[in-house]
DOVOVEX-641434 format. One line per field, with one value per residue (C-alpha): residue number from 0; x, y, z. Coordinates in nm, 2 decimals, padded with zeros to 4 digits, always signed. Layout:
// residues N
k NUM	...
xx X	...
yy Y	...
zz Z	...
//
This chain:
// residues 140
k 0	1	2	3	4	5	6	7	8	9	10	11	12	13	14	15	16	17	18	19	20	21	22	23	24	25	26	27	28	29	30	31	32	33	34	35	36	37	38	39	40	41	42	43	44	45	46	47	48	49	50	51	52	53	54	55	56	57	58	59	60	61	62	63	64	65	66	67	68	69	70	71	72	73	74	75	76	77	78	79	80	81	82	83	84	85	86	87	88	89	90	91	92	93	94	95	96	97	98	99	100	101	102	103	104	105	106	107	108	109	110	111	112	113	114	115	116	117	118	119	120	121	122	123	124	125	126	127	128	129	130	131	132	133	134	135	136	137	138	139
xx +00.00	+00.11	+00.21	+00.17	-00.05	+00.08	-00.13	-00.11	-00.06	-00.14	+00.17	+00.29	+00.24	-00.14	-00.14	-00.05	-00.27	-00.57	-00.45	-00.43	-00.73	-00.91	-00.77	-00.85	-01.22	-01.26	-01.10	-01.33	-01.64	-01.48	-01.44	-01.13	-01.03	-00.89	-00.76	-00.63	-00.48	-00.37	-00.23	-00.42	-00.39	-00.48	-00.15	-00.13	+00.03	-00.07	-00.24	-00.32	-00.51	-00.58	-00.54	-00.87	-00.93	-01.07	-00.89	-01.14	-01.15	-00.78	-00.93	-01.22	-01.07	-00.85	-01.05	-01.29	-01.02	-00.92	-01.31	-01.31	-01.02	-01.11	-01.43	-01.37	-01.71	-01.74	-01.78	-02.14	-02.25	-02.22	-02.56	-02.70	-02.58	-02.65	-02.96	-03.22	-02.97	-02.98	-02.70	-02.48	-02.64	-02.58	-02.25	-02.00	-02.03	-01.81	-01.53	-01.26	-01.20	-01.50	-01.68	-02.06	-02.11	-01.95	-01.63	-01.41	-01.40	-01.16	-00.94	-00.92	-00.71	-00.74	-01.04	-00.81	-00.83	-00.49	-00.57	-00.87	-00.91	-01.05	-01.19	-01.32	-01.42	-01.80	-02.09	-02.08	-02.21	-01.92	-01.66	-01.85	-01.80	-01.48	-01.35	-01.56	-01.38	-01.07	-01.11	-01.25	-00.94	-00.74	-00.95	-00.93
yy +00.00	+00.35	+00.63	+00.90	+01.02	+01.21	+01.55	+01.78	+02.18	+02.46	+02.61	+02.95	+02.98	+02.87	+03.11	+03.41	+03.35	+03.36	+03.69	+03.83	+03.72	+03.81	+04.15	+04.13	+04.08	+04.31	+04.63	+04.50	+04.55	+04.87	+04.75	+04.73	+04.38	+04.15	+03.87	+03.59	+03.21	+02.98	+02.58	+02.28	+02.30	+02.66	+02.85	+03.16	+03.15	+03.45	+03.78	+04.10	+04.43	+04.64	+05.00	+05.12	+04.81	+04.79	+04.77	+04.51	+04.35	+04.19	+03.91	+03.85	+03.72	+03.49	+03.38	+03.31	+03.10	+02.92	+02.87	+02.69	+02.47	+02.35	+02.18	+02.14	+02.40	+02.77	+02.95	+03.07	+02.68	+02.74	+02.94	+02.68	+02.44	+02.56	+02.79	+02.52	+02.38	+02.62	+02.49	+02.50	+02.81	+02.97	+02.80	+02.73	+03.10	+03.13	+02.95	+03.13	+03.21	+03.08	+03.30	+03.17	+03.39	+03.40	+03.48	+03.13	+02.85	+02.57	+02.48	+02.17	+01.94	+01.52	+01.59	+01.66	+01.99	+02.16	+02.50	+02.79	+03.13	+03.39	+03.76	+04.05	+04.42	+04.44	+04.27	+03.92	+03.82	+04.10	+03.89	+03.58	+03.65	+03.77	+03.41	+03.25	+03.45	+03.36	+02.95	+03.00	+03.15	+02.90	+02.57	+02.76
zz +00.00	-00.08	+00.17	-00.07	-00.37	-00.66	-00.75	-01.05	-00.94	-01.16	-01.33	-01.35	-01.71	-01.66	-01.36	-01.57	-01.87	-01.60	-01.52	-01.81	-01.95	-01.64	-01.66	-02.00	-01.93	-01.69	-01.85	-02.15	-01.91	-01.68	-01.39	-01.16	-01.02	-00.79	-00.95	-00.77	-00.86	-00.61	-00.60	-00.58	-00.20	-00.18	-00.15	-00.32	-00.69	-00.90	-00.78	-00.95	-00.83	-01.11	-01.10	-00.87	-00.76	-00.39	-00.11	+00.04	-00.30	-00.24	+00.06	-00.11	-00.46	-00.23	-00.01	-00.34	-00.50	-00.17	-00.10	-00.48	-00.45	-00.09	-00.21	-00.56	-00.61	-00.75	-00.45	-00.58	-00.52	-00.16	-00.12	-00.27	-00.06	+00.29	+00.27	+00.32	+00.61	+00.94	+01.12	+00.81	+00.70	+01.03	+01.14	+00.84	+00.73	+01.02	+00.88	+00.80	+00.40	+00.33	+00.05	-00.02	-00.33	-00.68	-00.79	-00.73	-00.94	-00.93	-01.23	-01.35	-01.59	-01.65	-01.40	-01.08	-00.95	-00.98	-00.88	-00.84	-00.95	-00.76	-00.87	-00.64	-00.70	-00.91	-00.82	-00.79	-01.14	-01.27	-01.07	-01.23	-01.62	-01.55	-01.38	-01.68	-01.94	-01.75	-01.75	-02.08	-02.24	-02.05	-02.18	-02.54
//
């Protein structure tokens, strides 16, 4: 029997074209963003606050990435999963860097999760289409 397991982890290269396409999104739509990539196990690996961006905005696009990669869900699928559920809806929105509204989505390859991108500073459906375009550019 094994005493280890082998996991993929998002590469830098991967991590930049995220950014860039995020930022490219974002620009396209005119409005300021956090933009944030981390590692299959949730470790920061790219980050970018455009110019204007808010301050606030910074936490939230991690904490939105890290919230994706820790369940293998967008962030947005959290609402959905504890509203009709009081003691979850009222207890694990106390865990820390847990974001239960869109912005995160986990990025996969081979179907293992190898990382999770994050985006903070519109409304949540802004953030949304921005993380879309993002994982879209990156699949394309």
């Amino acid at each position: 029997m094994a005493n280890s397991i082998t996991k993929g982890s998002i590469t830098q290269e991967a991590s930049d074209r995220l950014i860039e396409a995020a930022t490219a999104k974002a620009e396209e739509m005119g409005v300021p963003m956090c933009i944030s990539v981390v590692d299959e196990s949730g470790n920061l690996k790219a980050f970018r606050r455009m110019d204007g961006a808010a301050l606030l905005s910074i936490d939230i696009a991690t904490n939105k990435a890290y919230t994706a990669v820790s369940f293998g869900m967008p962030s947005h699928g959290w609402y959905d999963f504890i509203k009709n559920d009081p003691p979850l809806l009222h207890g694990i929105v106390h865990t820390p860097r847990l974001v239960v509204f869109g912005g995160g989505y986990p990025v996969s390859e081979n179907d293992q999760i190898i990382g999770a991108i994050g985006v903070s500073g519109g409304h949540y459906e802004q953030d949304m289409a921005v993380a879309e375009a993002a994982l879209a550019a990156l699949a394309g």
